[in-house]
C-alpha positions in Angstrom: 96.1 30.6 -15.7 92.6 31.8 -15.4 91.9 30.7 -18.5 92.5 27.3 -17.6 91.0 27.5 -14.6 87.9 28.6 -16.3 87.8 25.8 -18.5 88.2 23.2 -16.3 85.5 24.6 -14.0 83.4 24.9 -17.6 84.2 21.0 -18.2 83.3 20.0 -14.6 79.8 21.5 -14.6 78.7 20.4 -17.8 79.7 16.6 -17.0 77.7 17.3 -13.9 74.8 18.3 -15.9 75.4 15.4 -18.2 75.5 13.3 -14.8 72.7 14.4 -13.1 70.1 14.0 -16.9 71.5 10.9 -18.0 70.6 8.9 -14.3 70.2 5.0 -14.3 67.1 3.7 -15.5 64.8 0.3 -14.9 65.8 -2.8 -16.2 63.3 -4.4 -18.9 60.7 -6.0 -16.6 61.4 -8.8 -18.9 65.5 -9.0 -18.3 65.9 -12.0 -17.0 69.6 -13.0 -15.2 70.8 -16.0 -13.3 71.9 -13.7 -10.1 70.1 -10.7 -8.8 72.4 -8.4 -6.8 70.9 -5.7 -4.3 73.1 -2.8 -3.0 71.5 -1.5 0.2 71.1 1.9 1.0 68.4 3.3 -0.8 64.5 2.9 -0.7 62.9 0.5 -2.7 65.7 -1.1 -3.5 65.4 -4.5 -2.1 62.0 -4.2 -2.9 62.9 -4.0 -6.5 65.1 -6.9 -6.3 62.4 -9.5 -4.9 60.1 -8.4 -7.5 62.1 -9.7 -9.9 63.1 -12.6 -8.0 59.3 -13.4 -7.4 58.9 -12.9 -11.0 61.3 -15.5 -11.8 63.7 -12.5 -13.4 66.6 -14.3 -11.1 67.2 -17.3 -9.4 69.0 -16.4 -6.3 69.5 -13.0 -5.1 72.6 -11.1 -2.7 71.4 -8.4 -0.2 75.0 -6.9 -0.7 75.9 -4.7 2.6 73.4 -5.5 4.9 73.0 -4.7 8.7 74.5 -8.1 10.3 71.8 -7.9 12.7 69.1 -7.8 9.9 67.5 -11.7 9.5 65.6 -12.6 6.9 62.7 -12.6 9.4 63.0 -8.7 9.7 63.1 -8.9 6.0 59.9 -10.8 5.6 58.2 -8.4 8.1 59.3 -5.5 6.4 58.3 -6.6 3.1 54.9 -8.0 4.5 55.4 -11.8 4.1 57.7 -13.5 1.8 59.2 -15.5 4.0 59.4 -18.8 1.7 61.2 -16.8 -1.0 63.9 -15.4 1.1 64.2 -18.7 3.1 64.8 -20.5 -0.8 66.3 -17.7 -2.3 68.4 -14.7 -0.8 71.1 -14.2 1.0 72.6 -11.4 3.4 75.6 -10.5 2.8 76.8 -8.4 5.5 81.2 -8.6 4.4 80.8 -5.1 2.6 80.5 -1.3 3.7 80.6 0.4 0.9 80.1 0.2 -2.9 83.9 -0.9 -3.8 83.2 -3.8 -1.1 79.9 -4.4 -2.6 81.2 -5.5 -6.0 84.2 -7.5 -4.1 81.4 -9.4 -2.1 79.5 -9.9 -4.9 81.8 -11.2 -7.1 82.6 -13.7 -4.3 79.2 -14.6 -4.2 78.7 -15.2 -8.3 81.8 -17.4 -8.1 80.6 -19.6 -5.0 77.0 -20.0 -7.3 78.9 -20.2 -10.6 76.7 -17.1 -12.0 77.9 -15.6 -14.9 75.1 -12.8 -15.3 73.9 -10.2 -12.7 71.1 -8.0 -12.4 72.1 -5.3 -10.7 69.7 -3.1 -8.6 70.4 0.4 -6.7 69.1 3.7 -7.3 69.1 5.7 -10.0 71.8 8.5 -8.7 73.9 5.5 -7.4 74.1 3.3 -10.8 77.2 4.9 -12.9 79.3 4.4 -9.7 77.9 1.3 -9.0 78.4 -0.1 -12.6 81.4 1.5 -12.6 82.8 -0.5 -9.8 81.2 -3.9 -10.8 82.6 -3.6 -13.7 85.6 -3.1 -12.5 85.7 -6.2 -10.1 83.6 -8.6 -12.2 85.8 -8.2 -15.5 84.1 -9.3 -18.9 83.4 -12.6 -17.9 79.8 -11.8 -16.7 77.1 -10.5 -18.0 76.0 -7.3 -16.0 72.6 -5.5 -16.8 71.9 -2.4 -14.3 68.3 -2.0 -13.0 68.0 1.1 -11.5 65.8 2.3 -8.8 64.1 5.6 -10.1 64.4 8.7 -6.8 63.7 11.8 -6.6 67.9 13.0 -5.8 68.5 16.6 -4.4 70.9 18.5 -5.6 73.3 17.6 -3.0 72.8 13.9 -3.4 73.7 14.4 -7.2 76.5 16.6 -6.5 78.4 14.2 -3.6 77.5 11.3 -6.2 78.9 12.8 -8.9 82.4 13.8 -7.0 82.8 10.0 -5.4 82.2 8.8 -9.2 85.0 11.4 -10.3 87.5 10.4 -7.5 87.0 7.0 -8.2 87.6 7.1 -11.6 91.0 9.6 -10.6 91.9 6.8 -7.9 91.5 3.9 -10.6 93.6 5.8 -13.3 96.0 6.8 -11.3 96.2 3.3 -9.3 96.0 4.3 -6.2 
């Protein structure tokens, strides 16, 4: 029995080592989608996503999970002007608490549009979740290219990441 125990513990650290090297990375600054999807949470993640909007990487783009009291004034203020690009071109959506709910509202949001590609943008630590779970939602009937917001993660951050990834994965296998 301690053999086994041994092993599994073995296993477990070395997929958190491969977790925690093989992070998200950017997107192409050339990808170029019909959505752009933001997950809030993180810095410079919306930040990332108007970039690309601004650059014409997108043509709309879903602040997935945000405040309900957030407008797209604060927004503007925040991001020190832009306010005719978010007026045009993003909207809140505040239906969603947490990354499961994130790819539900989203998916919601690319039907209403009729998108059928997505870039999606969240940090670094966050993306294999993340993908993960849009994934799961969207199906293969959109295109999905992960733009990743690169952090500086503690240790803690990757090791609480890495545990929600591995329960969700449990929780979807087993279908529960």
């Amino acid at each position: 029995m301690t053999r086994v125990a041994s092993l599994i513990i073995l296993i477990y650290a070395m997929l958190f080592a491969l977790f925690a090297v093989t992070l998200g990375s950017p997107a192409s600054p050339k990808a170029t989608t019909e959505a752009i999807v933001v997950i809030t949470g993180g810095a410079g993640r919306i930040e990332e996503g108007i970039a690309r909007l601004a650059a014409h990487r997108g043509q709309r783009m879903l602040i997935a999970g945000a405040d309900p009291s957030v407008t797209k004034k604060d927004l503007a203020a925040r991001l020190g002007g832009r306010q005719a690009l978010l007026d045009c071109c993003v909207d809140l959506g505040s239906e969603s608490v947490d990354t499961r709910s994130n790819a539900d509202e989203a998916k919601r949001w690319l039907d209403a549009h009729g998108y059928r590609s997505l870039t999606l943008v969240t940090s670094d630590w966050h993306m294999t979740r993340a993908e993960y779970e849009f994934r799961s939602q969207l199906g293969r009937r959109y295109e999905l290219t992960p733009d990743s917001v690169r952090t500086e993660p503690n240790l803690m951050t990757l090791f609480a990441e890495y545990n929600k990834y591995l329960l969700r994965r449990m929780a979807v296998w087993l279908d529960v």
